[in-house]
DRENPA-3360 file (N, C-alpha, C; in nm, 2 decimals, always signed):
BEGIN
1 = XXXXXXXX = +9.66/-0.19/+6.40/+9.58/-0.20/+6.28/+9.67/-0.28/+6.18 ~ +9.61/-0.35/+6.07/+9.66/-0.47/+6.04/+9.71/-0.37/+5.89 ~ +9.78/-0.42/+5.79/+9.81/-0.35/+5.61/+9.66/-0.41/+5.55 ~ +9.69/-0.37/+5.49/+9.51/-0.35/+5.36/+9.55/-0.48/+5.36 ~ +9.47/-0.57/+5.28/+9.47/-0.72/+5.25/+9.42/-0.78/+5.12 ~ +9.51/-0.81/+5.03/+9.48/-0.87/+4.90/+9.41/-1.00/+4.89 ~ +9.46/-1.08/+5.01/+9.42/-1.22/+4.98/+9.26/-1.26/+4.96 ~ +9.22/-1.23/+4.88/+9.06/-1.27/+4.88/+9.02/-1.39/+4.90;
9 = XXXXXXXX = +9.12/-1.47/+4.95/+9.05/-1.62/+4.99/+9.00/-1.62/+5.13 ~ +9.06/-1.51/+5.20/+8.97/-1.50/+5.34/+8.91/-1.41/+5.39 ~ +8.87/-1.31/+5.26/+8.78/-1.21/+5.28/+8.67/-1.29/+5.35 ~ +8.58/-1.17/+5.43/+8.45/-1.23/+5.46/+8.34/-1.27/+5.40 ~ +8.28/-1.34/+5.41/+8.14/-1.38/+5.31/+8.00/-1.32/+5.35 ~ +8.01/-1.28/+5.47/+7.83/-1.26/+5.54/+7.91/-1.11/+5.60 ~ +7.82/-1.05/+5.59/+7.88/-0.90/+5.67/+7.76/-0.82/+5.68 ~ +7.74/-0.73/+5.81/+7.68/-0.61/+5.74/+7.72/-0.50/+5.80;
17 = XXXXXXXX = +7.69/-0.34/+5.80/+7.69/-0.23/+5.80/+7.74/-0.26/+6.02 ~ +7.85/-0.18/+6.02/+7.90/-0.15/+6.14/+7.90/+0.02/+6.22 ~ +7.91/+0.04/+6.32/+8.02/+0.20/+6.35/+8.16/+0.16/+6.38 ~ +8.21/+0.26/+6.35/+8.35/+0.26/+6.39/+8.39/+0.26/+6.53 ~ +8.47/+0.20/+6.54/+8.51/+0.18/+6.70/+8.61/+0.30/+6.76 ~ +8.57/+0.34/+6.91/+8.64/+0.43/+6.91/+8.77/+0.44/+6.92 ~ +8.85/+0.54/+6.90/+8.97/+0.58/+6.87/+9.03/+0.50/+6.73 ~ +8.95/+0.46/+6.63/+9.00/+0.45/+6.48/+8.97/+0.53/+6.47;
25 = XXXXXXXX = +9.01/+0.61/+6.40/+9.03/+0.69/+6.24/+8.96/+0.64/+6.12 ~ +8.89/+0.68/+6.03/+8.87/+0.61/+5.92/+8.97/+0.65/+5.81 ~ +8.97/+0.53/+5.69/+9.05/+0.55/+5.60/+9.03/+0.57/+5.46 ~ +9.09/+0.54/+5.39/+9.07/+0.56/+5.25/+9.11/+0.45/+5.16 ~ +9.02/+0.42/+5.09/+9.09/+0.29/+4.99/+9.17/+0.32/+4.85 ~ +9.27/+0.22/+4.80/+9.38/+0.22/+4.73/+9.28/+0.33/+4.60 ~ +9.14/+0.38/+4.59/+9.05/+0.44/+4.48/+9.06/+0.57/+4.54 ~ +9.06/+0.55/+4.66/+9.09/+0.71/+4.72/+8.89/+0.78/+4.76;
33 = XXXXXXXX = +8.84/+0.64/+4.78/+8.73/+0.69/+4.83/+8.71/+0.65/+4.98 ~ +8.61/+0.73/+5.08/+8.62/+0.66/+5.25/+8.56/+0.59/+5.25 ~ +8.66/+0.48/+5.35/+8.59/+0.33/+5.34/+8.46/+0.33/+5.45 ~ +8.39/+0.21/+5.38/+8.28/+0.14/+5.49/+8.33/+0.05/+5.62 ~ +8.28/+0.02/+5.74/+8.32/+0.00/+5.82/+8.21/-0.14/+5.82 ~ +8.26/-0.25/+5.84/+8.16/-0.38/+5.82/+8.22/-0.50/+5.96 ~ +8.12/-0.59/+5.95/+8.10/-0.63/+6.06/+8.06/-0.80/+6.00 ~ +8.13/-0.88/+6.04/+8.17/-1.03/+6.01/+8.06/-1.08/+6.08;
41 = XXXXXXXX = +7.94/-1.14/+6.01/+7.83/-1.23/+6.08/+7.83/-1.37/+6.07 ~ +7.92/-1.41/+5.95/+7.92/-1.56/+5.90/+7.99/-1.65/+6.01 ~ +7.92/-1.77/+6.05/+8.00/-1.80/+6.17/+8.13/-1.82/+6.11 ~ +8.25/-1.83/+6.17/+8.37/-1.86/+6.13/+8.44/-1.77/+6.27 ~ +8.60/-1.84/+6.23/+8.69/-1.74/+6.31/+8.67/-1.61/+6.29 ~ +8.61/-1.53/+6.24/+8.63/-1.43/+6.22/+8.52/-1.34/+6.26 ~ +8.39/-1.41/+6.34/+8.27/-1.35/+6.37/+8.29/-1.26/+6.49 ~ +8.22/-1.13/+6.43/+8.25/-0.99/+6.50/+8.35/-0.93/+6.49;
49 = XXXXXXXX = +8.39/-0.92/+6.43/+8.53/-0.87/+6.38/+8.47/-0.77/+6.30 ~ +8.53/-0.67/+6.34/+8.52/-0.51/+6.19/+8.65/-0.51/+6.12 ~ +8.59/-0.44/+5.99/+8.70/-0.43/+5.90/+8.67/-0.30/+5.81 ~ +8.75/-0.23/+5.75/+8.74/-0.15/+5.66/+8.71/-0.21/+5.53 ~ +8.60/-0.16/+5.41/+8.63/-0.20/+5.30/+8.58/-0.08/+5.21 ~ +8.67/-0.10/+5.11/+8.62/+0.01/+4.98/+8.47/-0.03/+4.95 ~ +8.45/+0.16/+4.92/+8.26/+0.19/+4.90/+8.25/+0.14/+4.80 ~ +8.34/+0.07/+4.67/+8.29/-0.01/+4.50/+8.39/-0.13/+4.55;
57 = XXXXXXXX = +8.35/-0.19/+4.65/+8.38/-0.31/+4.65/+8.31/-0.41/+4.57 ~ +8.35/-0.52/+4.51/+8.28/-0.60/+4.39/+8.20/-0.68/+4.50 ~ +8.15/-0.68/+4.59/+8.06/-0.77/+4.61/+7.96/-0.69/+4.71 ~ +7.98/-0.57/+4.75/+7.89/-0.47/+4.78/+7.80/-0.43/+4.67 ~ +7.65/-0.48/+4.70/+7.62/-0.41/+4.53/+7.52/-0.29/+4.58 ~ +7.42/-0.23/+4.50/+7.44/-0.11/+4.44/+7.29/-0.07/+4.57 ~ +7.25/+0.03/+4.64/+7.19/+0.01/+4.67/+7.04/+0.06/+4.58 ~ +6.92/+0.06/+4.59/+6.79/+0.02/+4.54/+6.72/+0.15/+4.55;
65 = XXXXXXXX = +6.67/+0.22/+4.49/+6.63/+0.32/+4.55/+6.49/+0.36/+4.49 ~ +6.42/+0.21/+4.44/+6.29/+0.17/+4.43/+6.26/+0.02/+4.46 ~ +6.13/+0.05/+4.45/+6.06/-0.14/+4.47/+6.13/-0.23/+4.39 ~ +6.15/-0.19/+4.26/+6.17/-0.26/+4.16/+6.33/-0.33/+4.16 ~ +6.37/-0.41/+4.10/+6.52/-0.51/+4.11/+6.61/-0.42/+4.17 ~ +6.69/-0.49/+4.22/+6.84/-0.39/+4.22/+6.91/-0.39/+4.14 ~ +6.99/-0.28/+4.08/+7.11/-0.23/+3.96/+7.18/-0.34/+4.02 ~ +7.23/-0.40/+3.89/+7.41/-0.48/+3.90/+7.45/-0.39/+4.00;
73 = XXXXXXXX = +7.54/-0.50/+4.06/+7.71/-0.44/+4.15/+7.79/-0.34/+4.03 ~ +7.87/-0.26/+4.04/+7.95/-0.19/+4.01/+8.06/-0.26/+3.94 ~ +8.14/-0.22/+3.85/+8.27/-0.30/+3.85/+8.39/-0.24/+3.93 ~ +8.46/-0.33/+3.99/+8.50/-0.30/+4.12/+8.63/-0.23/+4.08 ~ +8.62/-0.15/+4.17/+8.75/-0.04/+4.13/+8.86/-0.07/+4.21 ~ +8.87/-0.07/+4.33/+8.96/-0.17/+4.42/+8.86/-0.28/+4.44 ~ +8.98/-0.39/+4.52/+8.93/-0.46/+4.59/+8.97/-0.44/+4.77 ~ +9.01/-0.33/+4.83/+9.08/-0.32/+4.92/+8.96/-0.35/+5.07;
81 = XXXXXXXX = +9.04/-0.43/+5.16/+8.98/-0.44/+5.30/+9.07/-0.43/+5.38 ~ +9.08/-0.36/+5.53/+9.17/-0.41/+5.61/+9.08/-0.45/+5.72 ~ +9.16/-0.53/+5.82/+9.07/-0.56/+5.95/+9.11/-0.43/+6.07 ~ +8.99/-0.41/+6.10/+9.02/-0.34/+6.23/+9.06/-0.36/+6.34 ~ +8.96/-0.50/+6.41/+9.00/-0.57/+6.49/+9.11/-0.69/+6.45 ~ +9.17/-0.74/+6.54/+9.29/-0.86/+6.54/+9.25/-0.94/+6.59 ~ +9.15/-1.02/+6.72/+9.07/-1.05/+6.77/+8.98/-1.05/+6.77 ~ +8.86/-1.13/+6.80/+8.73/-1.22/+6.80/+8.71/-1.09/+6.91;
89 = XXXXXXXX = +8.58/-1.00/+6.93/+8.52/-0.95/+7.07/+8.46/-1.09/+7.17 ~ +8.49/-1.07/+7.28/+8.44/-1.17/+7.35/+8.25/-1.20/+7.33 ~ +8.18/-1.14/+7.33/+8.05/-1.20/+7.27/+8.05/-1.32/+7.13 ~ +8.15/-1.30/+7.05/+8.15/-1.34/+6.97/+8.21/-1.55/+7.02 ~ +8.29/-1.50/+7.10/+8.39/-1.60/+7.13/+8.24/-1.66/+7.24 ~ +8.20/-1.58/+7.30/+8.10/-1.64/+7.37/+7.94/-1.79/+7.30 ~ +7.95/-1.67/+7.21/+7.85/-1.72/+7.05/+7.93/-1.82/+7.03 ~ +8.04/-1.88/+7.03/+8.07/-1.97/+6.89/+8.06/-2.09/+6.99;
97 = XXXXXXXX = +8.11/-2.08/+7.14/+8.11/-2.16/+7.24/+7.98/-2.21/+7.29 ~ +7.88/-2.12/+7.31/+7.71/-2.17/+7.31/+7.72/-2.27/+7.17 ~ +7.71/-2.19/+7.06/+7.68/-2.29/+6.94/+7.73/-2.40/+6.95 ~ +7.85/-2.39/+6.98/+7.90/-2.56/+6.98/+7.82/-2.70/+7.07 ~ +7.82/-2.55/+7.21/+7.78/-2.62/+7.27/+7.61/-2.72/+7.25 ~ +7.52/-2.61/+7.16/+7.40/-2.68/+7.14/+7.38/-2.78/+7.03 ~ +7.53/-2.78/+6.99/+7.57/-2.82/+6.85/+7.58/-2.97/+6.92 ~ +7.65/-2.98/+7.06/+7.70/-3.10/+7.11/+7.59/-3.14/+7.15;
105 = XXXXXXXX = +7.50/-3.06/+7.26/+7.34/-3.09/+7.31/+7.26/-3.14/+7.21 ~ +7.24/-3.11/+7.09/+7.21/-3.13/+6.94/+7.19/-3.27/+6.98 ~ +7.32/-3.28/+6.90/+7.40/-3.41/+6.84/+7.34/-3.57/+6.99 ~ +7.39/-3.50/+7.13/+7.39/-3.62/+7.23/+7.22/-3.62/+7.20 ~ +7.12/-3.51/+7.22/+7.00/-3.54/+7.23/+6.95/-3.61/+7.12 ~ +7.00/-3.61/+7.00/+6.99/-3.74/+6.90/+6.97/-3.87/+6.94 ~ +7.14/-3.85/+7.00/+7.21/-4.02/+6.97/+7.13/-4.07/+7.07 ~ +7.04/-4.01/+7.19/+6.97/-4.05/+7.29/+6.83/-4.08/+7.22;
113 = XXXXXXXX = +6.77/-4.03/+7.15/+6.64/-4.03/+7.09/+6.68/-4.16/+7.02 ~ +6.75/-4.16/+6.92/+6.78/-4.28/+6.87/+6.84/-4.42/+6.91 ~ +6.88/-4.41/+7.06/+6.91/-4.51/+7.16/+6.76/-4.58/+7.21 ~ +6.71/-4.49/+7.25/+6.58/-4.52/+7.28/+6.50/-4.55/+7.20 ~ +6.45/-4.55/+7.08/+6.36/-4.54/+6.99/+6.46/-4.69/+6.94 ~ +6.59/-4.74/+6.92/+6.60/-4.85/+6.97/+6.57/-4.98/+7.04 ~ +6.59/-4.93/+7.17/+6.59/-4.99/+7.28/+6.43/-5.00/+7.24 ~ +6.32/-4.93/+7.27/+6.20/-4.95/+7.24/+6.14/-5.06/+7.16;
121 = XXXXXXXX = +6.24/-5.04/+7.03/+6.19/-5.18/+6.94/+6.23/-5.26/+6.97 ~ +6.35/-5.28/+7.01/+6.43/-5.43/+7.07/+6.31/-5.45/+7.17 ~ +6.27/-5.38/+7.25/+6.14/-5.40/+7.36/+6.04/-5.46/+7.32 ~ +6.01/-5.40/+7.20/+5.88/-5.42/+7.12/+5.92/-5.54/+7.06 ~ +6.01/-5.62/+6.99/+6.00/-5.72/+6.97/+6.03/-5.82/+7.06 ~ +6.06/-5.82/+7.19/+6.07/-5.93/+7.29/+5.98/-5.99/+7.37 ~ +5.89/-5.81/+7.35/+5.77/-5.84/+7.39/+5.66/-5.95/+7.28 ~ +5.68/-5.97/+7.11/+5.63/-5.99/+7.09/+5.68/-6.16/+7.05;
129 = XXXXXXXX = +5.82/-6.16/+7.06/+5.83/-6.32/+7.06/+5.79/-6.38/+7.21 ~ +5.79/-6.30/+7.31/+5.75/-6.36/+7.48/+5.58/-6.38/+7.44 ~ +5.51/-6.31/+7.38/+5.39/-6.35/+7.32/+5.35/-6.51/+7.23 ~ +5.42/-6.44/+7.12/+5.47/-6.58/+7.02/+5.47/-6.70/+7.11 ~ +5.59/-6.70/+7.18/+5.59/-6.80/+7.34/+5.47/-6.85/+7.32 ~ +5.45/-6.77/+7.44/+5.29/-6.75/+7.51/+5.22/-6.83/+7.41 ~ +5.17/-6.80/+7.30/+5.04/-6.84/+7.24/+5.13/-6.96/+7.21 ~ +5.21/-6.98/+7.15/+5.25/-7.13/+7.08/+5.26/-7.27/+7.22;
137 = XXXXXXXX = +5.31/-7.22/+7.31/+5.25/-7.32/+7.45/+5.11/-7.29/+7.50 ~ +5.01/-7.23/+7.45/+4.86/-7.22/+7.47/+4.82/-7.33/+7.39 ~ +4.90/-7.33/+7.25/+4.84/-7.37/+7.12/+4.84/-7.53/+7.20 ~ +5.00/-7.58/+7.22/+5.06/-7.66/+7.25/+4.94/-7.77/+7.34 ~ +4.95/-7.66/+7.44/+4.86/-7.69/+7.59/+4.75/-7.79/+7.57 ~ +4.67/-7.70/+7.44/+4.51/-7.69/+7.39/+4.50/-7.83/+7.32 ~ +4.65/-7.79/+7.22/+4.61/-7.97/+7.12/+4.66/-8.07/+7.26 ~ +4.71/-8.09/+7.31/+4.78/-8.23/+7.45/+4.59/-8.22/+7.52;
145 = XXXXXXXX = +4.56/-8.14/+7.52/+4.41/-8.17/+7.62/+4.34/-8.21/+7.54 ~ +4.26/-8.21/+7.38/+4.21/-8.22/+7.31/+4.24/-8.38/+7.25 ~ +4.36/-8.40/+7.28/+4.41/-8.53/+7.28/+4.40/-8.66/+7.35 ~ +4.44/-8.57/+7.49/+4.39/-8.64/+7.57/+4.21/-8.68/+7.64 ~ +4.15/-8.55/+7.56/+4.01/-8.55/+7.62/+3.97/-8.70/+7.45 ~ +4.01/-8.67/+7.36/+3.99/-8.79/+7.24/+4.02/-8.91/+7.29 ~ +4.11/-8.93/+7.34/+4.16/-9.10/+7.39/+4.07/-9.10/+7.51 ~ +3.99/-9.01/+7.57/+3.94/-9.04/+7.72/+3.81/-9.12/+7.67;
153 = XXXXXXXX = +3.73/-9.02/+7.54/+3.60/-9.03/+7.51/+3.64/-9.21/+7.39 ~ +3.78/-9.20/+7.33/+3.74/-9.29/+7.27/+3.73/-9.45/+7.37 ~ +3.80/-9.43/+7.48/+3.81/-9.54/+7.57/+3.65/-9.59/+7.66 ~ +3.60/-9.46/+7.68/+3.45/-9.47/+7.68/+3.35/-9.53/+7.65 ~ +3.38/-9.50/+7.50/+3.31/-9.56/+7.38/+3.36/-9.70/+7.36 ~ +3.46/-9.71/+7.41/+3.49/-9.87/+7.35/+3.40/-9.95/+7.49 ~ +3.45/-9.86/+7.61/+3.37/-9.95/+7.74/+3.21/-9.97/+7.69 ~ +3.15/-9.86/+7.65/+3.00/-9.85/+7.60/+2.97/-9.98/+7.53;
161 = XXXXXXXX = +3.08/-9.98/+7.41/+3.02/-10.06/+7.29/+3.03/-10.20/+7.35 ~ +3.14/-10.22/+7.42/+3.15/-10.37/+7.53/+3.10/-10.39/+7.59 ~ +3.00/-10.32/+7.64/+2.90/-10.35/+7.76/+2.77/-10.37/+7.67 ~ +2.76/-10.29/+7.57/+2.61/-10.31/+7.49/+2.63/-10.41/+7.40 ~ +2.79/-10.53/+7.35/+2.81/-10.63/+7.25/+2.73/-10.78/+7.37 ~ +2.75/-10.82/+7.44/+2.64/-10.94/+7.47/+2.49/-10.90/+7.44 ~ +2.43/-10.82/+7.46/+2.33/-10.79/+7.46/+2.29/-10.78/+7.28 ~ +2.38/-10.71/+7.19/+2.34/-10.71/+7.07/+2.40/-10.85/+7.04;
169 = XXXXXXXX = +2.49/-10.92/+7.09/+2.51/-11.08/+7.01/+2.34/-11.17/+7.05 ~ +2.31/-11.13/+7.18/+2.18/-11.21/+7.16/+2.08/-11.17/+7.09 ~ +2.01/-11.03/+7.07/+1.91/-10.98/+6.97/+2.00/-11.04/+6.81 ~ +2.13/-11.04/+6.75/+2.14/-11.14/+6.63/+2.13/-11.27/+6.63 ~ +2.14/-11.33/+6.77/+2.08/-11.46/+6.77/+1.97/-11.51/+6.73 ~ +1.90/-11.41/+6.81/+1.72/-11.44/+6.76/+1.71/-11.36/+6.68 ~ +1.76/-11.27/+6.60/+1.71/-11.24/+6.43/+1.79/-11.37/+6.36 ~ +1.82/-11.45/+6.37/+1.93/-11.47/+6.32/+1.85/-11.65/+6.33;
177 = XXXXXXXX = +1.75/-11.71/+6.44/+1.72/-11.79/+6.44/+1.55/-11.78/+6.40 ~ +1.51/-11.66/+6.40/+1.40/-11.62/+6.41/+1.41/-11.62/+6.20 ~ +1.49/-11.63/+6.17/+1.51/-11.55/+6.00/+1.54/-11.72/+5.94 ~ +1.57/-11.76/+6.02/+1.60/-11.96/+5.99/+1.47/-12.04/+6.02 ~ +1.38/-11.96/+6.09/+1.27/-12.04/+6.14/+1.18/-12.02/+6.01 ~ +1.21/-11.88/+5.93/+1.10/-11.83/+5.83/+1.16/-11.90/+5.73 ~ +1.23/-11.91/+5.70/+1.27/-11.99/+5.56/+1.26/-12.13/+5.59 ~ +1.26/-12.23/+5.68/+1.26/-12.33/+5.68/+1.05/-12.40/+5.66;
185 = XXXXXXXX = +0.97/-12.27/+5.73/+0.87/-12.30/+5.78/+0.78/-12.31/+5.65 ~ +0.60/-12.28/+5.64/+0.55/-12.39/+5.56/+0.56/-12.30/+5.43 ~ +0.62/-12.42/+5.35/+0.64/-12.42/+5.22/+0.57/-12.44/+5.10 ~ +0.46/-12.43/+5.17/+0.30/-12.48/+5.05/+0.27/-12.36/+4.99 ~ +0.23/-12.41/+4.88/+0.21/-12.30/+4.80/+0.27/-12.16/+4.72 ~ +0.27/-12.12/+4.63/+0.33/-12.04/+4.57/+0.41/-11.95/+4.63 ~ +0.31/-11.84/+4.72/+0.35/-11.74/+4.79/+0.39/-11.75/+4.92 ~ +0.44/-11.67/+4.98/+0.44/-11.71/+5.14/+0.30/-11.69/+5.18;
193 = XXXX = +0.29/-11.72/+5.33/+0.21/-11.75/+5.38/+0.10/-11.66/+5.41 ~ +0.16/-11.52/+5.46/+0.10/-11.41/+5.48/+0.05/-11.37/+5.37 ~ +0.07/-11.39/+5.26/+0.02/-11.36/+5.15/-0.14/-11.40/+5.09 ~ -0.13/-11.54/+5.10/-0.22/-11.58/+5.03/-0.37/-11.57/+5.11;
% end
């Protein structure tokens, strides 16, 4: 069993209500009242671990003995604790080793979700520049056919218009001699001819 302990920088912080382990004795604090027997829950080195502490310990407060608030803590008469145990109980040492361990399963199942959920977008945008691709050589495709279907139709039209140009040079021939014949013809009289 360990001397009473002043250092309050490593008192426990989380505790609750323990039994005593067998073959201790219980003791008495520097107030001369019998101590409580408490039980380390805060994770740390020190989880599961019992210890003695004085019954007006300053951070034991008062207990309640209606619905209504609880009384202030006491002002503390000691501050005295000792530890019972010296050692972690193996449950405990077992507990801190799970924790870690889900601490580490935690953490990797993250950095995986987050790998993925990565990789996904990198996916998701490769897929959508291989699209981009895709449609901009569609686009590409579309205007080169449209181009070439325009030069096909304009070469057509030129063949058209050259096969129907003798044919319209001779109908402006004969408007053309036929409109020479009317102006030169009879010229008697005020009006033209059809007229009068």
């Amino acid at each position: 069993m360990s001397l009473p302990c002043s250092d309050q920088s490593i008192r426990p912080k989380k505790m609750q209500s323990a039994s005593l382990p067998r073959g201790v004795e219980a003791v008495r604090c520097w107030c001369g009242d019998l101590c409580k027997v408490k039980e380390v829950t805060d994770f740390s080195d020190w989880l599961g671990m019992k210890f003695f502490m004085c019954a007006n310990y300053e951070s034991d407060p008062a207990e309640s003995i209606s619905a209504y608030p609880r009384p202030p803590s006491p002002p503390p008469l000691c501050m005295y604790y000792r530890w019972i145990d010296t050692e972690m109980p193996d449950w405990a040492v077992i507990e801190i080793r799970e924790r870690g361990r889900r601490a580490w399963a935690s953490l990797d199942l993250e950095e995986r979700r987050a790998k993925a959920k990565a990789e996904e977008k990198a996916e998701q945008k490769k897929e959508w520049e291989d699209y981009c691709v895709e449609q901009r050589a569609f686009i590409d495709e579309m205007i080169r056919k449209n181009q070439e279907e325009k030069l096909r139709l304009e070469e057509v039209y030129r063949h058209r218009e050259q096969a129907r140009e003798p044919k319209r040079g001779r109908k402006r021939e004969r408007a053309r001699a036929a409109k020479a014949a009317e102006e030169a013809g009879d010229g008697k009289g005020k009006y033209p001819r059809w007229t009068q």
